[in-house]
TIRO-2110 file (N, C-alpha, C; in Angstrom, 1 decimal):
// TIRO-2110
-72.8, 136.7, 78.7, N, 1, A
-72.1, 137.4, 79.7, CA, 1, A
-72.4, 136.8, 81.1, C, 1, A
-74.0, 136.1, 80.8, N, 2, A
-74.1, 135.8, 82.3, CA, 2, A
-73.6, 134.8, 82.8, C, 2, A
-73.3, 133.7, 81.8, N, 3, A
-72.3, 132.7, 81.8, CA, 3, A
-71.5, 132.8, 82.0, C, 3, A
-70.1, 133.7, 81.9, N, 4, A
-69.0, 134.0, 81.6, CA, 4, A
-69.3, 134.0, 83.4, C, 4, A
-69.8, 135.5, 83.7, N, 5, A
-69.9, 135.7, 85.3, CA, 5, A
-70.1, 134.3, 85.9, C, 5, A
-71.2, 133.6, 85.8, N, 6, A
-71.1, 132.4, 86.7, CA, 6, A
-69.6, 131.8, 86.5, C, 6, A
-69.2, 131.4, 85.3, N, 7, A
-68.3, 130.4, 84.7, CA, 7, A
-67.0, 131.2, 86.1, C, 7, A
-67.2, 132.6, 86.3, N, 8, A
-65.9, 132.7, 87.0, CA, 8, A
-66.1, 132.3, 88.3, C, 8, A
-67.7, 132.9, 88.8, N, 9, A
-67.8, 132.5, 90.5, CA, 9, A
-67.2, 131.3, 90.7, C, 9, A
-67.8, 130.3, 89.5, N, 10, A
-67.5, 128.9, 89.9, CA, 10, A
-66.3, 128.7, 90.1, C, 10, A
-65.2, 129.3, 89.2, N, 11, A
-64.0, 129.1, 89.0, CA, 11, A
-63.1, 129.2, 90.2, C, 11, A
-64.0, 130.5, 90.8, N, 12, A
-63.1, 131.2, 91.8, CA, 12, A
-63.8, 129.8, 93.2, C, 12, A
-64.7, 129.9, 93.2, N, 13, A
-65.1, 129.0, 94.4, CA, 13, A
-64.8, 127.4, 94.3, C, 13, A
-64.3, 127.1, 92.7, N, 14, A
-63.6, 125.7, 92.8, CA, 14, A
-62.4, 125.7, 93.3, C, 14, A
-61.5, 126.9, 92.9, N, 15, A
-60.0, 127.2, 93.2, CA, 15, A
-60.3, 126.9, 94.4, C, 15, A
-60.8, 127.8, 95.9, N, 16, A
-60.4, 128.2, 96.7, CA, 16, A
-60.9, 126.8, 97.5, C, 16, A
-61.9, 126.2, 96.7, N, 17, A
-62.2, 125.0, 97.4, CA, 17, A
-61.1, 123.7, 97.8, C, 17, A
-60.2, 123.7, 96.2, N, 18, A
-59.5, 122.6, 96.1, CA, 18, A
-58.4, 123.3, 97.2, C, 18, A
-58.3, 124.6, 97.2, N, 19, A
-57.1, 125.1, 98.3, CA, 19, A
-57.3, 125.1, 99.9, C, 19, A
-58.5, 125.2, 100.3, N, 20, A
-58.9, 124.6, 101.4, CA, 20, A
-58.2, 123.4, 102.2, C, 20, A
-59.4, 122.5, 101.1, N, 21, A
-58.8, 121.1, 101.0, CA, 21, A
-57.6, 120.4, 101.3, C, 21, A
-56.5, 120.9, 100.5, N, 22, A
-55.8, 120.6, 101.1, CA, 22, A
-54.7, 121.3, 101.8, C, 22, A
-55.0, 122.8, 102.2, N, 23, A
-54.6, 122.8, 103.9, CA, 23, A
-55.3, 122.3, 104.8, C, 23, A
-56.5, 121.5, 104.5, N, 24, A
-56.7, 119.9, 105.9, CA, 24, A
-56.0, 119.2, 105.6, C, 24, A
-56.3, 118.8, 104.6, N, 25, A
-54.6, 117.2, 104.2, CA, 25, A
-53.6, 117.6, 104.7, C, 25, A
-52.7, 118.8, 104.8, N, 26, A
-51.8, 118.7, 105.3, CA, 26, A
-51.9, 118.9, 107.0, C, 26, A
-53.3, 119.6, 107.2, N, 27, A
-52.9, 119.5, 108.9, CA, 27, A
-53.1, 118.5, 109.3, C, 27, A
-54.0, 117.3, 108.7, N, 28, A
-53.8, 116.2, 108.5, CA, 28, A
-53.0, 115.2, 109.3, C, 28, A
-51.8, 115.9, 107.4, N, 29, A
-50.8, 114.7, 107.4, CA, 29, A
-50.0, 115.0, 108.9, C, 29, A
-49.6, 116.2, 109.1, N, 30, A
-48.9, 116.9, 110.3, CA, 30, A
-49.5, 116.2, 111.5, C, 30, A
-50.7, 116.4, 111.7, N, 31, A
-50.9, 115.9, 113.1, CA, 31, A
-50.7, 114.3, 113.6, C, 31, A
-50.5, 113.5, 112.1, N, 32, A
-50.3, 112.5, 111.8, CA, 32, A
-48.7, 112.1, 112.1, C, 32, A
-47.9, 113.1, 111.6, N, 33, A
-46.2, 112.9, 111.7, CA, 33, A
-46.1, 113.3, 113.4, C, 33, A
-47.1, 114.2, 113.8, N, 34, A
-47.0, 114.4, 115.1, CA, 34, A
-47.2, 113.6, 116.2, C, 34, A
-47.7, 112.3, 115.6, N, 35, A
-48.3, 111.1, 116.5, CA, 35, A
-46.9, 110.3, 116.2, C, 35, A
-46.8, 110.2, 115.1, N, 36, A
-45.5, 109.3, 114.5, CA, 36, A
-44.6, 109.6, 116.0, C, 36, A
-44.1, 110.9, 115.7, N, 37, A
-43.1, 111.5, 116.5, CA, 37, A
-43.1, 111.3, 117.9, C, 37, A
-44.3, 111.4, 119.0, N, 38, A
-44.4, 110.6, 120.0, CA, 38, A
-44.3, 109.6, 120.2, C, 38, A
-45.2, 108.6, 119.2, N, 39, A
-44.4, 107.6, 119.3, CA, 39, A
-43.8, 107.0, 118.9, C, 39, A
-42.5, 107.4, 118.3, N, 40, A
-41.1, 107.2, 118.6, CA, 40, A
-40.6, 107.5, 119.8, C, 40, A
-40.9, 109.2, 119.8, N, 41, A
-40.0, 109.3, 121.5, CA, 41, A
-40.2, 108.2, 123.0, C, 41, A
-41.5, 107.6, 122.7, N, 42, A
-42.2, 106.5, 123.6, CA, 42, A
-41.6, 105.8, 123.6, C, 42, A
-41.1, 104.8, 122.1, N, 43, A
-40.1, 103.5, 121.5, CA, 43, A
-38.6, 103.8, 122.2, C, 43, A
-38.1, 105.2, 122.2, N, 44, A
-36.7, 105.7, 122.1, CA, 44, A
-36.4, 105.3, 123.9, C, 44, A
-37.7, 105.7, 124.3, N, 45, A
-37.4, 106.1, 126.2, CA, 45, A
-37.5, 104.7, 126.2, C, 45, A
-38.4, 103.2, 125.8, N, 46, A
-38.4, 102.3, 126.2, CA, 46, A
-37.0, 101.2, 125.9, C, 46, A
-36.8, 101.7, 125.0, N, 47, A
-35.6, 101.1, 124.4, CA, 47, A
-34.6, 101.5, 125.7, C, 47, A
-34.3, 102.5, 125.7, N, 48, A
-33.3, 102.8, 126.6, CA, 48, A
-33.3, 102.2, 127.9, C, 48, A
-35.1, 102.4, 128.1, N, 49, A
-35.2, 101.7, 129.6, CA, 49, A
-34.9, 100.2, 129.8, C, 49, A
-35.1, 99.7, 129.0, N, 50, A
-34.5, 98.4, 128.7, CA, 50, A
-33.3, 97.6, 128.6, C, 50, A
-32.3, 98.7, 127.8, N, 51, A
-30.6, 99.0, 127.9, CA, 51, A
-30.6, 98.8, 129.0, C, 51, A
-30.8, 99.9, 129.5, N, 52, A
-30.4, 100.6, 131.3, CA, 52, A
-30.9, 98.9, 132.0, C, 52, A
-32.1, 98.5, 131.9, N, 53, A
-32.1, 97.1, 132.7, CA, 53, A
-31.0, 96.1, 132.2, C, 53, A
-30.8, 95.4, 131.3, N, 54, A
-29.8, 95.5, 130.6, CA, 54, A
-28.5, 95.1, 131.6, C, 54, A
-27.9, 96.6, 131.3, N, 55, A
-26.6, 96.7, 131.8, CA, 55, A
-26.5, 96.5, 133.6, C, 55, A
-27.5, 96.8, 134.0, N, 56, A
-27.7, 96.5, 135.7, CA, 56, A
-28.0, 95.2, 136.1, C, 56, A
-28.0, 94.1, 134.9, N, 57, A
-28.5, 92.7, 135.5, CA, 57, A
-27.1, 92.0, 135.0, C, 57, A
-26.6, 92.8, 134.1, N, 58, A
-25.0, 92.3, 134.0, CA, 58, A
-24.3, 92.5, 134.8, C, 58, A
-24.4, 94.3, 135.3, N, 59, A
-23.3, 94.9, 136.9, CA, 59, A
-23.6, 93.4, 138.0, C, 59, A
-25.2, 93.5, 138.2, N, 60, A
-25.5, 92.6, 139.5, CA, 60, A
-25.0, 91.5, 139.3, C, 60, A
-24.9, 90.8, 138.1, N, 61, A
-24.4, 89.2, 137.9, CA, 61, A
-23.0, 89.3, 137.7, C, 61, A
-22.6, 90.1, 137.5, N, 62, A
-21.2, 90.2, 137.5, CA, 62, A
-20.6, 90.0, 139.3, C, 62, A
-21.0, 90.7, 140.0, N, 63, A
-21.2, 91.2, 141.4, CA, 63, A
-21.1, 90.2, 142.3, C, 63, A
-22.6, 89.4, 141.9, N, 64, A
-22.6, 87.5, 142.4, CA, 64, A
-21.2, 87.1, 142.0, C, 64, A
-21.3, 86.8, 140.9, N, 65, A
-20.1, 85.9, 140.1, CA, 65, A
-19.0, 86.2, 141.1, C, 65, A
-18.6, 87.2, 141.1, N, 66, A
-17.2, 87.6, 142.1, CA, 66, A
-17.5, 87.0, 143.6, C, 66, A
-18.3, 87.1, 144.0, N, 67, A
-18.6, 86.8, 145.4, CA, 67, A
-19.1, 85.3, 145.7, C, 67, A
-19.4, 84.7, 144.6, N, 68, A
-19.5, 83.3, 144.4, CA, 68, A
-18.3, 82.8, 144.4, C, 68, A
-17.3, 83.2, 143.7, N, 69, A
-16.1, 82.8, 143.6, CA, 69, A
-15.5, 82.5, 144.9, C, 69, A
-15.8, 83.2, 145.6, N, 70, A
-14.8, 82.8, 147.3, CA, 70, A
-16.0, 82.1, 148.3, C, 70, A
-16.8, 81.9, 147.7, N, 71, A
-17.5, 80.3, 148.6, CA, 71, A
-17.1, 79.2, 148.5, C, 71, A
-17.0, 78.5, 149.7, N, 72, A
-16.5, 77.4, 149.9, CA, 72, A
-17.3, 75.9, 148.3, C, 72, A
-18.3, 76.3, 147.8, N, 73, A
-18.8, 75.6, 146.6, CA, 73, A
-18.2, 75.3, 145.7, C, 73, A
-17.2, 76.9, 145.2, N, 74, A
-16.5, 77.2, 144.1, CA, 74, A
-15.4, 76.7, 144.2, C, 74, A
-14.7, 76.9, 145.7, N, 75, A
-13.8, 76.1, 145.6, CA, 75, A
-13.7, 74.9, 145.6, C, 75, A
-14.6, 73.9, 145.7, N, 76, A
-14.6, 72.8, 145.7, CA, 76, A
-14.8, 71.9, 143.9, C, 76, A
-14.7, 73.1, 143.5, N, 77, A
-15.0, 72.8, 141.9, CA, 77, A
-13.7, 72.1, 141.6, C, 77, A
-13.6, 71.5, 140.4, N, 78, A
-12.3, 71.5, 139.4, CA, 78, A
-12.1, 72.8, 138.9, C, 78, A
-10.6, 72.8, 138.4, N, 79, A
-10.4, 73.7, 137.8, CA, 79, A
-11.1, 73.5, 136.3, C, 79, A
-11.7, 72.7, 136.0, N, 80, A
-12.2, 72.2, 134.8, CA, 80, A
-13.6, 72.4, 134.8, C, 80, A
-14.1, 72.2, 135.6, N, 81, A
-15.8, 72.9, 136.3, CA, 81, A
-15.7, 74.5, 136.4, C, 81, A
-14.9, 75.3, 136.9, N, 82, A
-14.4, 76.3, 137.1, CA, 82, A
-14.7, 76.9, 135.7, C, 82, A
-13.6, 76.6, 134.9, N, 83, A
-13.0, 77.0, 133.6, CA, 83, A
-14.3, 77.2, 132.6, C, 83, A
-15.5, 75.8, 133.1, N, 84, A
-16.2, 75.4, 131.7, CA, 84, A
-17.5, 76.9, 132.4, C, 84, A
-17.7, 76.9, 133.5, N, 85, A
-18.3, 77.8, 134.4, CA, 85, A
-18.4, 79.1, 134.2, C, 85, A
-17.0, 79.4, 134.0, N, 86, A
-16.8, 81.1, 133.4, CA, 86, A
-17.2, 81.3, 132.6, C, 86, A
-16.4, 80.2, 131.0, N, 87, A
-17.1, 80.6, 130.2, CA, 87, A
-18.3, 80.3, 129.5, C, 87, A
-19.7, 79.6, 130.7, N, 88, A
-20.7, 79.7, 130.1, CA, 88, A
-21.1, 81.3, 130.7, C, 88, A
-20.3, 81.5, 132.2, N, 89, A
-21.1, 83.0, 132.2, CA, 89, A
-20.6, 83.9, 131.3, C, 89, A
-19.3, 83.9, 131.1, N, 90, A
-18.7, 84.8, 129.6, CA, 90, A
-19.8, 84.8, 128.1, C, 90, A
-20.1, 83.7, 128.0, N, 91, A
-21.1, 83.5, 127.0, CA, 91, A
-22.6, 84.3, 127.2, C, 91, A
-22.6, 84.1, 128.5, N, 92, A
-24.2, 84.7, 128.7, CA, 92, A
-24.0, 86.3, 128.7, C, 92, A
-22.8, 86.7, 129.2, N, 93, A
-22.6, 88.1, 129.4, CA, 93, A
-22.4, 88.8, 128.2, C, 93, A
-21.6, 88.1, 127.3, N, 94, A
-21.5, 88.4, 126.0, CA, 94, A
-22.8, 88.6, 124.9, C, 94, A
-23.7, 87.6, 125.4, N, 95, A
-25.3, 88.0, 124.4, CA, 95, A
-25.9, 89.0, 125.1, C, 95, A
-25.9, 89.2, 126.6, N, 96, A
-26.8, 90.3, 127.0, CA, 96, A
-26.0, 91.5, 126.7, C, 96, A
-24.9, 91.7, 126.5, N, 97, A
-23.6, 93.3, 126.1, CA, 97, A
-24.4, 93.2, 124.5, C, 97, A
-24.5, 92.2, 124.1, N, 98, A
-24.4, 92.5, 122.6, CA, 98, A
-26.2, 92.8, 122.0, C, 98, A
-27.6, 92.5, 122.8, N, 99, A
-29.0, 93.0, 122.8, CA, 99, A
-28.8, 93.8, 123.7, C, 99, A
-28.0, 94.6, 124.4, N, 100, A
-28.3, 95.9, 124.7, CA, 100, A
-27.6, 97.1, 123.8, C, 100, A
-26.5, 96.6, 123.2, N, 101, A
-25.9, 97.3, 121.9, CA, 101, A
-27.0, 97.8, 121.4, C, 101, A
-27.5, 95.9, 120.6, N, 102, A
-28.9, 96.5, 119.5, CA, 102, A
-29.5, 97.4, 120.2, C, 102, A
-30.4, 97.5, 121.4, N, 103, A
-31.2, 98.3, 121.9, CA, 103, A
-30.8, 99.6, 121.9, C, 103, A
-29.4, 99.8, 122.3, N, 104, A
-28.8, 101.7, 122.4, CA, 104, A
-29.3, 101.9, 120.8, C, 104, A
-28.5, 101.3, 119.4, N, 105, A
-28.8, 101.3, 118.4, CA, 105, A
-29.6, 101.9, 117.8, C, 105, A
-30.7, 100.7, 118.0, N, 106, A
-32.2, 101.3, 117.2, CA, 106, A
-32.8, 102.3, 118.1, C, 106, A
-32.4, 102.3, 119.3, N, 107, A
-33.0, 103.8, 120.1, CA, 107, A
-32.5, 105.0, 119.2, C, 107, A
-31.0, 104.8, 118.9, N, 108, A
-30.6, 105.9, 118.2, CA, 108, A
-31.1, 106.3, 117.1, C, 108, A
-31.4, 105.3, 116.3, N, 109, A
-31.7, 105.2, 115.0, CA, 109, A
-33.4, 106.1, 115.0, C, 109, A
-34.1, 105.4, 116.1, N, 110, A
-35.6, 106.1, 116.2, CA, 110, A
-35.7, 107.3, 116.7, C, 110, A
-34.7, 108.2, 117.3, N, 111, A
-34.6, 109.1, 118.1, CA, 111, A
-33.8, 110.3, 116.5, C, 111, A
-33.4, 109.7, 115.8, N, 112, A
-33.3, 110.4, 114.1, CA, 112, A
-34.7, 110.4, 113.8, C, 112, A
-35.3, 109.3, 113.6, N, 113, A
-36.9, 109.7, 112.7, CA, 113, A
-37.7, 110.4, 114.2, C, 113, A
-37.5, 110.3, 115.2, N, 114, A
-38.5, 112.1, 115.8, CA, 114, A
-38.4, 113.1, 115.1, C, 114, A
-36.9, 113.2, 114.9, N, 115, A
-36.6, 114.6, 114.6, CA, 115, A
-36.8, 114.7, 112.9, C, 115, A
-37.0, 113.7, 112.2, N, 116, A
-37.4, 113.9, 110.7, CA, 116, A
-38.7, 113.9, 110.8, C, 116, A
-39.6, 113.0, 111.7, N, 117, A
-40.9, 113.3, 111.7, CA, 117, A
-41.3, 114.8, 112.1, C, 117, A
-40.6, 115.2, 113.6, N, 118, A
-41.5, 116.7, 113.8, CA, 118, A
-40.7, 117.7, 112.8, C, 118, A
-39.7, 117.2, 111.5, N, 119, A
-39.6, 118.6, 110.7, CA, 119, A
-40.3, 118.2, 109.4, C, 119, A
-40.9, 117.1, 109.4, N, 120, A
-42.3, 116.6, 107.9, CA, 120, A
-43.4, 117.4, 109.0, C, 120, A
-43.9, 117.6, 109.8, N, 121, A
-44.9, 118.0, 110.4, CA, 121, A
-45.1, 119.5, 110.6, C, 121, A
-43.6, 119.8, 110.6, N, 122, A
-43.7, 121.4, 110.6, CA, 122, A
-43.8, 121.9, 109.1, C, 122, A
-43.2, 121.1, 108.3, N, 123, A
-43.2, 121.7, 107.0, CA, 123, A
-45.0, 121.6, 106.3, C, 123, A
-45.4, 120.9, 106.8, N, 124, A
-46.7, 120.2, 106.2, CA, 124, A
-47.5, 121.4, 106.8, C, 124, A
-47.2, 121.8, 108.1, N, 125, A
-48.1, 122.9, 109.0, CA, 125, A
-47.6, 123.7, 107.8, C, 125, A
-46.4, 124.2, 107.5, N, 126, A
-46.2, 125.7, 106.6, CA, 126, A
-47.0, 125.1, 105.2, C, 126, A
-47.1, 124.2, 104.6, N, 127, A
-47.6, 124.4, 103.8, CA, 127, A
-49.2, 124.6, 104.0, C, 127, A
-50.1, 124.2, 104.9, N, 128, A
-51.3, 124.2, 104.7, CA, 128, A
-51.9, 125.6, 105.4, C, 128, A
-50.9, 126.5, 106.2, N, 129, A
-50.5, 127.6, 106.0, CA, 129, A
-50.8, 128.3, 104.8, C, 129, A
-49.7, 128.4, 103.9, N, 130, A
-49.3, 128.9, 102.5, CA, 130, A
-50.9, 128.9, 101.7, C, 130, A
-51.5, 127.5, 102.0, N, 131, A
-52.8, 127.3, 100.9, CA, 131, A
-53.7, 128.2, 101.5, C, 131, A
-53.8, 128.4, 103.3, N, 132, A
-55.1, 129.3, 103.3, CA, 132, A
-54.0, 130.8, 102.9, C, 132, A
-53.0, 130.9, 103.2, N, 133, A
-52.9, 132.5, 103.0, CA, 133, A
-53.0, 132.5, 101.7, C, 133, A
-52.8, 131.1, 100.5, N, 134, A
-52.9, 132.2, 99.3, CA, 134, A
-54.6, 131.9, 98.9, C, 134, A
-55.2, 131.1, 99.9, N, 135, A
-56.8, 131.1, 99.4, CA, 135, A
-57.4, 132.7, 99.8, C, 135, A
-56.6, 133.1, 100.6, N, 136, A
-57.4, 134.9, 101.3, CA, 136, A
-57.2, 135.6, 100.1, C, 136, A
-55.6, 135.5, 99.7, N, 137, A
-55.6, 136.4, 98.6, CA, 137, A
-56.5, 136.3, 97.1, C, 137, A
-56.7, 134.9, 96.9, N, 138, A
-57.9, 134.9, 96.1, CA, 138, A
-59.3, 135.5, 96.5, C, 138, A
-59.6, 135.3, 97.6, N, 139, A
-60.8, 135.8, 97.9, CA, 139, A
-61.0, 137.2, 98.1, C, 139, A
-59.8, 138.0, 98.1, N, 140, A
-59.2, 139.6, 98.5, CA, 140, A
-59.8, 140.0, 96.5, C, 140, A
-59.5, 138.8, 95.8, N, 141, A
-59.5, 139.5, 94.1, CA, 141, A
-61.0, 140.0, 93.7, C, 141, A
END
């Protein structure tokens, strides 16, 4: 019987042990999705900041472009210098519209995994939660 008794202390103090345990793993994993989650929001604001430069070096070059055009330089072009002129700036304008796209994009895209990170972080908080409330009720037996 005195075995039996030990055989349970142990039992009961291996249970509550392994339940401990991993309510740290999960505060853990959480504080872990909680870093994730920042930095994404970090990636998301730089991305954008980037866009946003981006689109303001197209406005400003656009801006030139027009005001270039009525200098006496421009006019002195061919219309064939002119023509080839646009569309290398059409070309340039066209790749920087189209890596600020990507940029809005994957901002969006990373600005979805914040919000899947901080609800893996909250869930992982409820569960390591759950392990100490049901380790009390073991230790209540």
């Amino acid at each position: 019987t005195m075995l039996r008794t030990f055989a349970k202390f142990w039992a009961r103090i291996n249970y509550l042990f392994v339940l401990e345990v991993e309510a740290h793993k999960n505060d853990i994993n959480a504080a872990t999705a909680k870093r994730n989650a920042e930095e994404k929001r970090t990636l998301v604001a730089q991305l954008n900041a980037e866009a946003d430069a981006i689109e303001a070096s197209v406005k400003q070059v656009e801006a030139d472009e027009d005001a270039r055009m009525h200098t006496p330089e421009w006019q002195k072009l061919t219309p064939k210098e002119q023509y080839e002129d646009q569309q290398a700036s059409k070309k340039e304008k066209d790749a920087a519209l189209q890596m600020m796209a990507e940029k809005r994009g994957l901002a969006a895209q990373e600005a979805k995994n914040v919000s899947v990170a901080e609800q893996v972080a909250q869930v992982l908080r409820g569960r390591a939660a759950d392990s100490r409330a049901f380790a009390d009720k073991i230790r209540q037996i």
